[in-house]
ROVEXMAR-653683 format. One record per residue: residue in one letter; x, y, z of N, C-alpha, C in turn. Coordinates in pm, whole numbers, padded with zeros to 5 digits, always signed. Layout:
# ROVEXMAR-653683
AXYZXYZXYZ ...
***
This chain:
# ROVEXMAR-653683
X+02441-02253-00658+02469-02114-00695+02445-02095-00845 X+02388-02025-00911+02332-02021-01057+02407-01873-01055 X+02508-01845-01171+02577-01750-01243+02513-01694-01337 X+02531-01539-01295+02477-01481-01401+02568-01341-01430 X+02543-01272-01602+02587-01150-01573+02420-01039-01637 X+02450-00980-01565+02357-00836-01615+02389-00713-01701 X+02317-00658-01733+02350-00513-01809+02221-00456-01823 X+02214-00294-01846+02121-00266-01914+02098-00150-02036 X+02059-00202-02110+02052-00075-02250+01978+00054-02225 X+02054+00124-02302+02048+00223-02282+01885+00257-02290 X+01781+00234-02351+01695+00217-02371+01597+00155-02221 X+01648+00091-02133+01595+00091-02010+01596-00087-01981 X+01575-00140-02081+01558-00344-02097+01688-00335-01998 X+01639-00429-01934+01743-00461-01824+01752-00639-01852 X+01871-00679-01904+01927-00842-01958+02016-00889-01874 X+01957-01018-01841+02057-01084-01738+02073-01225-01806 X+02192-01289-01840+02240-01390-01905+02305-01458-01804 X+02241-01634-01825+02344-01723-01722+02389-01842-01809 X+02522-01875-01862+02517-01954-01933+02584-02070-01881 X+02530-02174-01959+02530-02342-01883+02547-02419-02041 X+02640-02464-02037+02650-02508-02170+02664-02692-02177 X+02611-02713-02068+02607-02862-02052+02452-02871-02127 X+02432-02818-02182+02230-02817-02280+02274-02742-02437 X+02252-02829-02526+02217-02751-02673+02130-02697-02664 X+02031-02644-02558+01931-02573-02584+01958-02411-02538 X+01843-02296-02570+01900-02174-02541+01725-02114-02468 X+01728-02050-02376+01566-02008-02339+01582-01850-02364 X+01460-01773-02406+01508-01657-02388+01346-01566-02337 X+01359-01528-02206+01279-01453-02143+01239-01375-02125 X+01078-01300-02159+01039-01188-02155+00963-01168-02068 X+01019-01108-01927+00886-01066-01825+00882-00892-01830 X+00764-00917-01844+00664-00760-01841+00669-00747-01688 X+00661-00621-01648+00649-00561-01518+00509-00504-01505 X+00389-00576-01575+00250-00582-01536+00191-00709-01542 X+00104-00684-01437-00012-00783-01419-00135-00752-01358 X-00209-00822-01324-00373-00806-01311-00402-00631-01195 X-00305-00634-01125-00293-00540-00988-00270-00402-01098 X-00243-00447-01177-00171-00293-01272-00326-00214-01380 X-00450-00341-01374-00571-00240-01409-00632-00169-01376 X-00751-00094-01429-00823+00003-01369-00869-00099-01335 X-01003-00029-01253-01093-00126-01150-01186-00165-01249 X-01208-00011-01330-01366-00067-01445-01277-00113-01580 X-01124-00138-01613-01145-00265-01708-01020-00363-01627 X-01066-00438-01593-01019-00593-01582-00963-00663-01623 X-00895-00786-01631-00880-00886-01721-00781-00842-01855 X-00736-00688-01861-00656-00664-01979-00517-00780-01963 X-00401-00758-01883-00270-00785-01878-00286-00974-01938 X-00393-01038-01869-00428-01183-01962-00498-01148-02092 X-00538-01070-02135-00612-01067-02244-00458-01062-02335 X-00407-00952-02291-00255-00955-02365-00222-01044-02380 X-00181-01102-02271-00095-01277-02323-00120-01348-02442 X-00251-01306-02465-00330-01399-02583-00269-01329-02670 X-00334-01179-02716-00290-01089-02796-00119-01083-02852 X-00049-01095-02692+00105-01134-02817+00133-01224-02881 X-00020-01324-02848+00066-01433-02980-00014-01383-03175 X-00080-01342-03126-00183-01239-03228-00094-01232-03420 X+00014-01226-03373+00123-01112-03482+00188-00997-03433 X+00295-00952-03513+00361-00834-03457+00347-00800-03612 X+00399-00616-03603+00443-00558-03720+00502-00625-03850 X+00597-00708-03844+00680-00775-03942+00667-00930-03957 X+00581-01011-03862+00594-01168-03835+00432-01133-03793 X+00345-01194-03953+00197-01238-03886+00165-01328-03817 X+00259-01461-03772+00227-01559-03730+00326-01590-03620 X+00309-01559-03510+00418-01570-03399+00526-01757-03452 X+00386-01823-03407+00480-01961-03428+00505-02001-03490 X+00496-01994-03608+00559-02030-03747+00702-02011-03737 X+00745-01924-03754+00880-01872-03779+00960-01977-03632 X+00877-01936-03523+00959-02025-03398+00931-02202-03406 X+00827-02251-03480+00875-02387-03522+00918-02470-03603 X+00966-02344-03684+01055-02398-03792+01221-02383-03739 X+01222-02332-03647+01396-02305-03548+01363-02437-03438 X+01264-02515-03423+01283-02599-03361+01233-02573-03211 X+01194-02480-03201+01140-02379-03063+01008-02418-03022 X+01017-02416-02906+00803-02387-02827+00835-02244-02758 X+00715-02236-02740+00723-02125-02603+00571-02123-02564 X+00516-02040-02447+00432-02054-02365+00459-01882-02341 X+00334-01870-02231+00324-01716-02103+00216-01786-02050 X+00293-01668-01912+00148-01697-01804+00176-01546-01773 X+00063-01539-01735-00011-01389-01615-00048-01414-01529 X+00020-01340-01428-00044-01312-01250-00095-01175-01204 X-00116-01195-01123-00195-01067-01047-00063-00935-01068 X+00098-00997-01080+00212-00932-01039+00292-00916-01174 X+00267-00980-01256+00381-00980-01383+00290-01042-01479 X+00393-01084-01644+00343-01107-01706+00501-01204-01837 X+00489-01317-01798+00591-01331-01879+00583-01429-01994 X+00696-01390-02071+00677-01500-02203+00814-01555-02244 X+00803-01692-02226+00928-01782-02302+00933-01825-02385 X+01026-01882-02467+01037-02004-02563+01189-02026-02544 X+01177-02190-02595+01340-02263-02597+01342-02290-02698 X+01466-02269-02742+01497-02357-02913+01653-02370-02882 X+01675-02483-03020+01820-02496-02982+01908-02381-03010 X+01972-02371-02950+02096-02221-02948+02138-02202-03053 X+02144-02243-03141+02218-02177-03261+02076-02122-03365 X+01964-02146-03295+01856-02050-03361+01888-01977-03278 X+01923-01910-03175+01899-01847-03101+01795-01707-03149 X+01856-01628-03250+01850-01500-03339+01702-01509-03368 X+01629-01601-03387+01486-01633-03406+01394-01593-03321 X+01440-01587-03185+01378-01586-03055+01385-01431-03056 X+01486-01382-03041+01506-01208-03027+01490-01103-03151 X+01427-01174-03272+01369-01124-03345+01249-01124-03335 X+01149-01276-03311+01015-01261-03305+01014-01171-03150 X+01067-01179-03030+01031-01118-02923+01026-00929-02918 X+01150-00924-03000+01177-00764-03048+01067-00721-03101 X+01020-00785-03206+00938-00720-03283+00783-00711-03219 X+00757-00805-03144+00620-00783-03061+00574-00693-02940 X+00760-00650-02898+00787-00530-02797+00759-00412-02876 X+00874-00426-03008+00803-00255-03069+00692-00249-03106 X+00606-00303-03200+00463-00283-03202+00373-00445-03251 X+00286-00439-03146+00219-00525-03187+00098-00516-03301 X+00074-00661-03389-00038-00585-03505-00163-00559-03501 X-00247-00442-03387-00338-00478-03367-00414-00432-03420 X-00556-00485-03437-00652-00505-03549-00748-00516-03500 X-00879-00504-03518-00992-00530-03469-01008-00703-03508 X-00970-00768-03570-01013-00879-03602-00888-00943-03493 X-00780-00961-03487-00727-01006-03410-00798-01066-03215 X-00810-00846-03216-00850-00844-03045-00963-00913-03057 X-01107-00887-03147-01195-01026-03179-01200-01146-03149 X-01044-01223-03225-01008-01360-03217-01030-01380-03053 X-00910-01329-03012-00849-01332-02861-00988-01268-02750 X-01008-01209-02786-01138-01167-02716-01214-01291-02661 X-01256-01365-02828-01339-01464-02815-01261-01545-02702 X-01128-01642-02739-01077-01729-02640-01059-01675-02481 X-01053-01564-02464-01047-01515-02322-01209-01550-02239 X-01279-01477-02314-01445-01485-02300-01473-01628-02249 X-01446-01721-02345-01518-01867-02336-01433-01954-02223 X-01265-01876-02224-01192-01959-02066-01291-01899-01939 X-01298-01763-01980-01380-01734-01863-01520-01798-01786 X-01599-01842-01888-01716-01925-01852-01651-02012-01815 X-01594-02097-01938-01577-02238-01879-01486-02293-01745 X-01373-02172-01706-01313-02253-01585-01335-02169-01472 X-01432-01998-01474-01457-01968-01373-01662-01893-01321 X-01730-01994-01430-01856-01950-01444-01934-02095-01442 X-01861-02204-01563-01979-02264-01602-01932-02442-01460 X-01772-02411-01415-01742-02511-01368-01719-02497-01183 X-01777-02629-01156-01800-02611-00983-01666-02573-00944 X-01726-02470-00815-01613-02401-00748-01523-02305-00820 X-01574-02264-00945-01516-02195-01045-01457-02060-00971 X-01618-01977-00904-01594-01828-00877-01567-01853-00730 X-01492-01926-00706-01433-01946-00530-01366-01816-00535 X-01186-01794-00577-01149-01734-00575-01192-01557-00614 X-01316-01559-00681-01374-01434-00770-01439-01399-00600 X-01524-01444-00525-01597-01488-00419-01457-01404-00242 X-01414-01430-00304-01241-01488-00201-01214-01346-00193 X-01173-01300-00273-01068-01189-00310-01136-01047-00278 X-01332-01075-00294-01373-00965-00280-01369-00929-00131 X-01395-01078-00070-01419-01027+00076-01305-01025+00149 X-01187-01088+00104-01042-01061+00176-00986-00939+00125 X-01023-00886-00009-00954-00734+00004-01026-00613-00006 X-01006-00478+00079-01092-00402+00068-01053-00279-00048 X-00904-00256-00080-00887-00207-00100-00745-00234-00192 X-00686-00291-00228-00587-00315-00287-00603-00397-00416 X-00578-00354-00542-00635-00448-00659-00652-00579-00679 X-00595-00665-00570-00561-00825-00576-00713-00862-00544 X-00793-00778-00538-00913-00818-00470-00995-00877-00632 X-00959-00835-00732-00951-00906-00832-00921-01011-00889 X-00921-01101-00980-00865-01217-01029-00767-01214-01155 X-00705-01225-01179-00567-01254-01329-00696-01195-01453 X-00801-01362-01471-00927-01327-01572-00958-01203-01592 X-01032-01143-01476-01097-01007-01444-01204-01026-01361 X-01231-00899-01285-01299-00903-01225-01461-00938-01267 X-01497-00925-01408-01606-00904-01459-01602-00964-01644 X-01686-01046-01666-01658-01082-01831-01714-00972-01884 X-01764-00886-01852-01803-00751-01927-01696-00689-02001 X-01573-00680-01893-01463-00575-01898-01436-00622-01996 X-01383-00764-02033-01322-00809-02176-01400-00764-02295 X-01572-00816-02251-01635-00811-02381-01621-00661-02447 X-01622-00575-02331-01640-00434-02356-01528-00327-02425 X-01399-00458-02404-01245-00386-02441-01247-00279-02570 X-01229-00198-02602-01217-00120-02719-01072-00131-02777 X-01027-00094-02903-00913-00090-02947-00810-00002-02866 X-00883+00079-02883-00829+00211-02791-00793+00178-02675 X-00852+00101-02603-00851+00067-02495-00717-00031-02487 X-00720-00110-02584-00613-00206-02563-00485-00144-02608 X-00471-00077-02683-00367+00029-02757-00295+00105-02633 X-00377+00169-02556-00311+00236-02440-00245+00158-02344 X-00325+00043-02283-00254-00040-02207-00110-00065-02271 X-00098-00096-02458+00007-00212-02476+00132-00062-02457 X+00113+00044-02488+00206+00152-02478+00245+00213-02338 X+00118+00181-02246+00236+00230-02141+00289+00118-02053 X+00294-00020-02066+00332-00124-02010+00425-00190-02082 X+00434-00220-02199+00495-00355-02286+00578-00219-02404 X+00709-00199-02310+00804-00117-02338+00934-00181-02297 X+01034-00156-02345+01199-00172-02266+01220-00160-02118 X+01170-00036-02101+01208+00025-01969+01088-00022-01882 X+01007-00127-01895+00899-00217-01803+00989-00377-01846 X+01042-00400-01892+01093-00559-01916+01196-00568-01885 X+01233-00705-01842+01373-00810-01797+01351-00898-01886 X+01470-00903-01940+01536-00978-02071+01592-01081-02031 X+01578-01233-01994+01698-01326-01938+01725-01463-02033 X+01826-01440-02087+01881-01572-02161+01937-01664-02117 X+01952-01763-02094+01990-01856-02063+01976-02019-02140 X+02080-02075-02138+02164-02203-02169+02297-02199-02259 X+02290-02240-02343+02457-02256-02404+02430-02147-02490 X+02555-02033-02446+02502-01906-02495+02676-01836-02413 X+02677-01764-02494+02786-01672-02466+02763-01511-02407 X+02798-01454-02315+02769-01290-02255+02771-01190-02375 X+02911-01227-02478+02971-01163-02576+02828-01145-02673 X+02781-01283-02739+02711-01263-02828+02607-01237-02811 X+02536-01269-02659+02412-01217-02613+02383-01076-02652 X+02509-00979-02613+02494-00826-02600+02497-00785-02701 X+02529-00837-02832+02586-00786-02962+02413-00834-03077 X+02364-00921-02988+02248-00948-03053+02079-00875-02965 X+02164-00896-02885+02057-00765-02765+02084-00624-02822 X+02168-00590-02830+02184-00454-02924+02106-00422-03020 X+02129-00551-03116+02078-00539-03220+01960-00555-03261 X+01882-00696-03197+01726-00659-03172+01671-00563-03074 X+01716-00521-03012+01611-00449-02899+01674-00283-02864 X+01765-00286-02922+01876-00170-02886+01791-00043-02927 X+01719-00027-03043+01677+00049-03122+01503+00111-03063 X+01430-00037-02986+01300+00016-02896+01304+00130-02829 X+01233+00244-02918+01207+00359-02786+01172+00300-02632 X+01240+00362-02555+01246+00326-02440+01097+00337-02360 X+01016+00384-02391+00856+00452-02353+00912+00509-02233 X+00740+00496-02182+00747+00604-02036+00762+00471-01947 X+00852+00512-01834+00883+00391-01731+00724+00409-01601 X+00656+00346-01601+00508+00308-01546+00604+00320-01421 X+00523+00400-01367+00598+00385-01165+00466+00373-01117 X+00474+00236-01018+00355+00194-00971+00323+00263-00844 X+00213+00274-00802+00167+00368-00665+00017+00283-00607 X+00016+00195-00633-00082+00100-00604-00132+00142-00420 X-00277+00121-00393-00326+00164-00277-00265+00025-00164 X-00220+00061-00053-00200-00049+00018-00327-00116+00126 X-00330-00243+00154-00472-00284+00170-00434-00270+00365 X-00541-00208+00393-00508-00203+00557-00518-00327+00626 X-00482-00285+00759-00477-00421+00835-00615-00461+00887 X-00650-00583+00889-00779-00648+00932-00857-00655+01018 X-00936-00602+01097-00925-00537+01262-01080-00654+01278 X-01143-00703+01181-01276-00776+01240-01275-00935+01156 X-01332-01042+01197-01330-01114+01129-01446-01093+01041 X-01437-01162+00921-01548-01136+00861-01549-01284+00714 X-01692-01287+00731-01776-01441+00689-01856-01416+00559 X-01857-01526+00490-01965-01543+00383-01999-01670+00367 X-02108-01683+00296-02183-01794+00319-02221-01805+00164 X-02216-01898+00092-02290-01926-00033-02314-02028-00043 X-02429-02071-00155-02475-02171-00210-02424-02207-00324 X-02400-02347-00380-02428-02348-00508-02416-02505-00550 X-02466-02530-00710-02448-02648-00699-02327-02760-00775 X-02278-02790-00621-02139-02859-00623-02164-02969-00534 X-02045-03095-00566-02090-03219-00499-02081-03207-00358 X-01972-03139-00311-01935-03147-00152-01924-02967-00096 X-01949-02983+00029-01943-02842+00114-01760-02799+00107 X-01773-02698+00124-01615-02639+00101-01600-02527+00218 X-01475-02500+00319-01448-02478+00373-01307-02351+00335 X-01297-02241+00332-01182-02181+00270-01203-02058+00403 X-01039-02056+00498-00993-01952+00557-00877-01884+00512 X-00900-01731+00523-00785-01685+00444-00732-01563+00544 X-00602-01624+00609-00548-01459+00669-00471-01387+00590 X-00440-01238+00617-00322-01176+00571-00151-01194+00560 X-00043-01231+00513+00038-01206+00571+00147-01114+00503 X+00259-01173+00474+00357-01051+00425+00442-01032+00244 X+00448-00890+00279+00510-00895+00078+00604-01032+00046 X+00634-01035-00040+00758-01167-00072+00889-01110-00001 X+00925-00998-00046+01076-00962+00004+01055-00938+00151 X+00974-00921+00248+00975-00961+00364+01005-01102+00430 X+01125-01053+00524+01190-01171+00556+01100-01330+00631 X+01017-01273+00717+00889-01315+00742+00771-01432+00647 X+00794-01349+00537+00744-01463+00415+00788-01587+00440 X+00935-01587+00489+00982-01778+00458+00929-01872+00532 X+00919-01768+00695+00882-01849+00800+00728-01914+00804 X+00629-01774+00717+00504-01841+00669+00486-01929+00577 X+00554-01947+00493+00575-02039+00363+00607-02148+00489 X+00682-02180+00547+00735-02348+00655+00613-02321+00754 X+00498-02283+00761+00413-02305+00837+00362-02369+00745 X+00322-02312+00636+00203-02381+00488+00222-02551+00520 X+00400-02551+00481+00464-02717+00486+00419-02796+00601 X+00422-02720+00700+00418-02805+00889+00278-02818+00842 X+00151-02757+00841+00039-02775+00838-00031-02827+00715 X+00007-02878+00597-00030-02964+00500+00039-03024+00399 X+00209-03032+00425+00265-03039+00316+00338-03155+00328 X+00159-03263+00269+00212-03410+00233+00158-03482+00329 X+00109-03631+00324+00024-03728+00387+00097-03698+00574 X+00225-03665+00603+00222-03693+00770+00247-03558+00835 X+00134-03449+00741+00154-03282+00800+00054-03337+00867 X+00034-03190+00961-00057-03194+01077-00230-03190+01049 X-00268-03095+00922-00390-03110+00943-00457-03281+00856 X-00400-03264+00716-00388-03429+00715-00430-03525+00824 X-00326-03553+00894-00349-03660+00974-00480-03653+01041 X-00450-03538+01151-00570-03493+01206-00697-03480+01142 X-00727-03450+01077-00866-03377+00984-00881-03499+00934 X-00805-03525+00790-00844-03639+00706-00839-03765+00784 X-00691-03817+00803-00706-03959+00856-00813-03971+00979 X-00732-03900+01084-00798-03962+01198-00982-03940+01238 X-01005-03826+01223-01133-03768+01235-01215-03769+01149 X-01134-03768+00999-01271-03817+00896-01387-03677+00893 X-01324-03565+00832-01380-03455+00874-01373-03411+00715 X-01237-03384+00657-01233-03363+00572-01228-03494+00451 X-01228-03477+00346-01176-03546+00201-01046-03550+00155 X-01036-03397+00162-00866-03329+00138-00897-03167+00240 X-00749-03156+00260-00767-03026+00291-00599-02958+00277 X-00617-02863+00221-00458-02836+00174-00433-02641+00254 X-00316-02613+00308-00283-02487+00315-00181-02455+00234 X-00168-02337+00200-00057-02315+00098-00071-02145+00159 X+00005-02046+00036-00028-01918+00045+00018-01868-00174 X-00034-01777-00134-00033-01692-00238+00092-01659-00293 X+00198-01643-00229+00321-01646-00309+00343-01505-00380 X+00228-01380-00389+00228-01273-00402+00299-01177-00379 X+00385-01068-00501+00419-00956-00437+00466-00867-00371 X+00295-00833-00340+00263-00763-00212+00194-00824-00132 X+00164-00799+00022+00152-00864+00094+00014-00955+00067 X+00053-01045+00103-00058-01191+00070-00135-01220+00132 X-00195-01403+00115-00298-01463+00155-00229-01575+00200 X-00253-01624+00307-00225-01763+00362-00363-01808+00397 X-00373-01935+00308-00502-02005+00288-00504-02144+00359 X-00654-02161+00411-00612-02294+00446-00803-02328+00376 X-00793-02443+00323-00928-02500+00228-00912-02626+00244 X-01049-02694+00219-01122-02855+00251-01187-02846+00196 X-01283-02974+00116-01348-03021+00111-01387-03120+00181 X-01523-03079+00258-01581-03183+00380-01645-03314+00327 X-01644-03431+00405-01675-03562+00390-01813-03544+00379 X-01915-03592+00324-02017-03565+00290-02122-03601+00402 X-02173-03492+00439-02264-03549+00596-02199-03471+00727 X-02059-03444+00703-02016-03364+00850-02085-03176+00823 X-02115-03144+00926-02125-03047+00974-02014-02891+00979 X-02073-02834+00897-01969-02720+00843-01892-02705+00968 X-01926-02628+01086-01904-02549+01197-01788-02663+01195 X-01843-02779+01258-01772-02869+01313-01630-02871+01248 X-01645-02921+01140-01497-02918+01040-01396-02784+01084 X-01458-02667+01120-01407-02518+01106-01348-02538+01288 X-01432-02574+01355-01368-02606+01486-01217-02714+01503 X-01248-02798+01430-01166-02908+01412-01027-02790+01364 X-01033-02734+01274-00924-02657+01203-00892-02600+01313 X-00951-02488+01378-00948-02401+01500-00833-02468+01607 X-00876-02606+01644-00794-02709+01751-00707-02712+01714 X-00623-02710+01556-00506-02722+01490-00425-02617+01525 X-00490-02514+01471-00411-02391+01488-00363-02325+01655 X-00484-02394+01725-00470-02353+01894-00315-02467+01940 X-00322-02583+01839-00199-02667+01901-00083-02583+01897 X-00056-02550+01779+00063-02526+01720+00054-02344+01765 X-00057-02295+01773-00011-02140+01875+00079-02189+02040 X+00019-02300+02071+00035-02297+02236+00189-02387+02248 X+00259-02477+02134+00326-02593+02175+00429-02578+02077 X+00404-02509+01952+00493-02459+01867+00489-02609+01803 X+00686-02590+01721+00685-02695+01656+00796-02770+01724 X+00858-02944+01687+00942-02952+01708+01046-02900+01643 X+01221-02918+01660+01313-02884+01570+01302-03012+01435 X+01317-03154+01508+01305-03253+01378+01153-03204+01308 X+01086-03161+01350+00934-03132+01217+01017-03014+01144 X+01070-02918+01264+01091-02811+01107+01217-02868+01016 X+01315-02953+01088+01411-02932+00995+01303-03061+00895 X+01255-03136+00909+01201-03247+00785+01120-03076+00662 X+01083-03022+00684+00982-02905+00665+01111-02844+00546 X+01206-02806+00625+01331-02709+00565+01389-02814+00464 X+01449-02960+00490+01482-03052+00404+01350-03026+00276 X+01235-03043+00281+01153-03076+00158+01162-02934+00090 X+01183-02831+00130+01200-02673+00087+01308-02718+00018 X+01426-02762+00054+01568-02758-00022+01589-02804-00136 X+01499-02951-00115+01516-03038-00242+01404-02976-00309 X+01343-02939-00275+01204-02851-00408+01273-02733-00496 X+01352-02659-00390+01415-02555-00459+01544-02615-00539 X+01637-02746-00527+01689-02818-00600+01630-02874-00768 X+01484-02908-00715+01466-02952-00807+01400-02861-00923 X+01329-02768-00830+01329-02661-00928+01410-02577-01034 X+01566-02579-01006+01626-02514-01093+01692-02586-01183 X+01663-02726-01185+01745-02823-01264+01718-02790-01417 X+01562-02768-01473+01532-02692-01616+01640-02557-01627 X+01681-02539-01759+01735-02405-01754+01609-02329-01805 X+01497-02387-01853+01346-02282-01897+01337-02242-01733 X+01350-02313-01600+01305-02248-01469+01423-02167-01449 X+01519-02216-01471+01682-02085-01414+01601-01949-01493 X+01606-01984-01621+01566-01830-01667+01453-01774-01636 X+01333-01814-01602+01228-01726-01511+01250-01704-01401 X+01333-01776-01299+01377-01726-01208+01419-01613-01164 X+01535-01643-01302+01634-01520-01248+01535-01391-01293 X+01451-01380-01440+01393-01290-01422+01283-01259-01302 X+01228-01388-01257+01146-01302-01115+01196-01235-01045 X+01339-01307-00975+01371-01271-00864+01474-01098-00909 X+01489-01088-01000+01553-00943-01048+01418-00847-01036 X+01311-00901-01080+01157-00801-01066+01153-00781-00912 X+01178-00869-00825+01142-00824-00671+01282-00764-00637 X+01374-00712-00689+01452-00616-00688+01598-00667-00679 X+01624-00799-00718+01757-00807-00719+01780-00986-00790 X+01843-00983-00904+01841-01123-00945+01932-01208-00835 X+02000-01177-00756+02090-01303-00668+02001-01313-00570 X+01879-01277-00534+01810-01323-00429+01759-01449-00439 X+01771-01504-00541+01772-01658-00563+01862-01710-00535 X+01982-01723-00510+02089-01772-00412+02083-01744-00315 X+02001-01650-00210+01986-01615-00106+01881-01682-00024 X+01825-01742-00122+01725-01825-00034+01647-01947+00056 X+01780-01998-00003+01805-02130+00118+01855-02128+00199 X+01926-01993+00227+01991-01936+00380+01869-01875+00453 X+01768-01824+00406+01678-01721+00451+01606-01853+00510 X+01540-01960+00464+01452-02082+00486+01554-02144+00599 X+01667-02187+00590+01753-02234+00708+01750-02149+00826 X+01764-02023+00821+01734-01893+00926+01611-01910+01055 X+01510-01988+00998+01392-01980+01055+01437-02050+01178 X+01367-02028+01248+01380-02108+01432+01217-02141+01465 X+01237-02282+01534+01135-02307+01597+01041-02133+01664 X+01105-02049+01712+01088-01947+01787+01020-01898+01704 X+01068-01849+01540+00996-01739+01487+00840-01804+01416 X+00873-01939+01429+00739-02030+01373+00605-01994+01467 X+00691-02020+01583+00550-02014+01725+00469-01877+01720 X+00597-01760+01733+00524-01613+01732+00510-01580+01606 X+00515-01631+01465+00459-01598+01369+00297-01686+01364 X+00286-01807+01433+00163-01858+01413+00037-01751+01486 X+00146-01724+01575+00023-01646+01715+00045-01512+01633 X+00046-01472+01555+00046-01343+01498-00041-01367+01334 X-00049-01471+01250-00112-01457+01156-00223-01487+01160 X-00224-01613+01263-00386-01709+01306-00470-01604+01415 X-00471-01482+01385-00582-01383+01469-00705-01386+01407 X-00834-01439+01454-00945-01442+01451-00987-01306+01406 X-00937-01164+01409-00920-01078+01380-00854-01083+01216 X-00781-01139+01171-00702-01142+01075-00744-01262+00963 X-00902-01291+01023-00921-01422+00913-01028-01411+00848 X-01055-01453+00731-01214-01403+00625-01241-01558+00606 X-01335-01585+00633-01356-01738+00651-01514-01761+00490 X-01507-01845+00387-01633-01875+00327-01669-01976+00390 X-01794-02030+00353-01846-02161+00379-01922-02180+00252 X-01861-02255+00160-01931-02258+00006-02018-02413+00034 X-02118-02377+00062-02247-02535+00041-02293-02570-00021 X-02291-02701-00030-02375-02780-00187-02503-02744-00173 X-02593-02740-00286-02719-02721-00291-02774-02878-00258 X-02696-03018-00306-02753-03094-00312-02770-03199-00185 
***
């Protein structure tokens, strides 16, 4: 059970504090309520371009990390298709360091043409290098177009296009940072040895004063349901043939999500899951082949991908998968597979919250999908599942109707 209390300023920042004072350390969390799903179509790639950009300078602090490694602090961000967040830990009695440099990059950031330049450049050159110049790079760029028709995820975090970055204007970036990276778009979460009292009295005081902006209400298009299967085929040159099926399934706060998440586990999660054995060991079909899902949102992707043994026959491998999924539609699972399935969920989610840097993104995710205790709620929701809802959720996601299949082939 992870304790927390909440509040929110008047100003719209909504702060949720959990304190654990078994750590001299203190984390303090800034998630934005944008990400990649939140651009236009013709510019791309902004909400990561940001990430870069807040480390840029703010109004009063030219050098983000300076000031935070002289308090003894790191910090990091990542961007998703769904959010956008930024941490750092230092020991707690800097604490005041953290909610000054973070304050000040909320009210205005310093932007400059030479800055967005800098950051420009490093966005540009990740872009070649991990989704242009390196094999299997534009899988997902490839993926997204033909699994979505209509819903922004059909995009990538990067962007859809290195144009959009190159093309960014000031202006352009200026508008984004004002109607997104405001009070009333952010969750504030502190956490480690830290007091409620002094949290609020220093939350006041850095952030109290941020015009609240305009609160962004999202209206995003929803992507319809899948009524045909549908295929692509590419070339390119990479060592081995690649195999990637992708169905639809459900938002995160759909209860449904958990039971697809313990299918991911039953069907690849770890040397004695089902396609493993089958595929890799016994048949010698695949190299690796892993299912997972997207973990998205709004409603997602449940993926299943290989790389084939060099010499087998695409189809063949894709049939082989097919036999998998026909087992487990017709025979379901056992109870000892799911509960081993539910055990490795428990201790993952155990071991996940043992950092207080993960308690505090947590709690801010799970407050973004609309309620911070839904993270205590979720090892009841994963225990909930029944052999039953596994069987008729398999025969409901694995519709040949419901699947976008690539076949990415080596040239060589």
């Amino acid at each position: 059970m992870i304790r927390f209390e909440k509040f929110t300023l008047a100003n719209g920042l909504r702060v949720l504090v959990h304190e654990d004072n078994s750590t001299p350390m203190a984390v303090v969390n800034v998630l934005y309520d944008v990400g990649a799903k939140d651009e236009s179509p013709a510019k791309t790639g902004f909400a990561h371009l940001f990430e870069h950009l807040m480390f840029g300078g703010s109004i009063n602090i030219p050098v983000y990390d300076e000031p935070l490694q002289i308090a003894g602090g790191e910090n990091n961000a990542f961007t998703t298709n769904d959010l956008t967040n930024y941490y750092c830990q230092l020991p707690a009695e800097n604490i005041e360091t953290a909610f000054w440099l973070e304050s000040d990059r909320m009210l205005s950031l310093a932007f400059g043409k030479k800055s967005l330049e800098v950051q420009r450049k490093v966005v540009c050159e990740e872009f070649k290098e991990h989704y242009i110049n390196k094999p299997y790079g534009d899988v997902w760029h490839k993926l997204r177009k033909l699994v979505y028709t209509t819903h922004p995820y059909k995009w990538m975090t990067i962007g859809a296009s290195l144009q959009h970055v190159e093309d960014a204007t000031l202006a352009d970036v200026k508008a984004f940072f004002k109607k997104h990276y405001n009070p009333s778009n952010a969750i504030l979460t502190v956490a480690g040895n830290v007091e409620v009292s002094k949290v609020k009295e220093l939350v006041e005081k850095w952030f109290g004063t941020i015009p609240a902006g305009e609160k962004y209400n999202r209206n995003l298009p929803v992507e319809p349901k899948q009524t045909a299967p549908k295929t692509l085929e590419v070339k390119a040159d990479v060592p081995l043939d690649a195999l990637y099926k992708c169905w639809h399934i459900y938002p995160r706060t759909d209860d449904r999500y958990y039971t697809a998440d313990l299918i991911t586990d039953i069907l690849s999660g770890g040397g004695s899951s089902r396609l493993y054995q089958s595929l890799v060991k016994e048949q010698q079909l695949f190299s690796n082949i892993d299912c997972y899902h997207m973990g998205s949102t709004d409603a997602g992707l449940l993926v299943i991908e290989g790389k084939l043994v060099k010499g087998v026959d695409i189809k063949k491998a894709e049939q082989a998968i097919n036999e998998e999924l026909k087992k487990i539609q017709a025979t379901g699972v056992t109870v000892s597979e799911l509960e081993k399935v539910k055990n490795k969920t428990e201790s993952a989610l155990a071991f996940e919250d043992m950092s207080v840097m993960n308690r505090a993104s947590s709690i801010a995710m799970y407050e973004l999908l609309g309620d911070a205790d839904l993270m205590n709620k979720e090892l009841e929701k994963y225990r909930a599942v029944t052999a039953e809802n596994i069987l008729a959720e398999t025969r409901i996601i694995f519709d040949e109707n419901n699947c976008s299949t690539m076949y990415y082939m080596s040239n060589n």
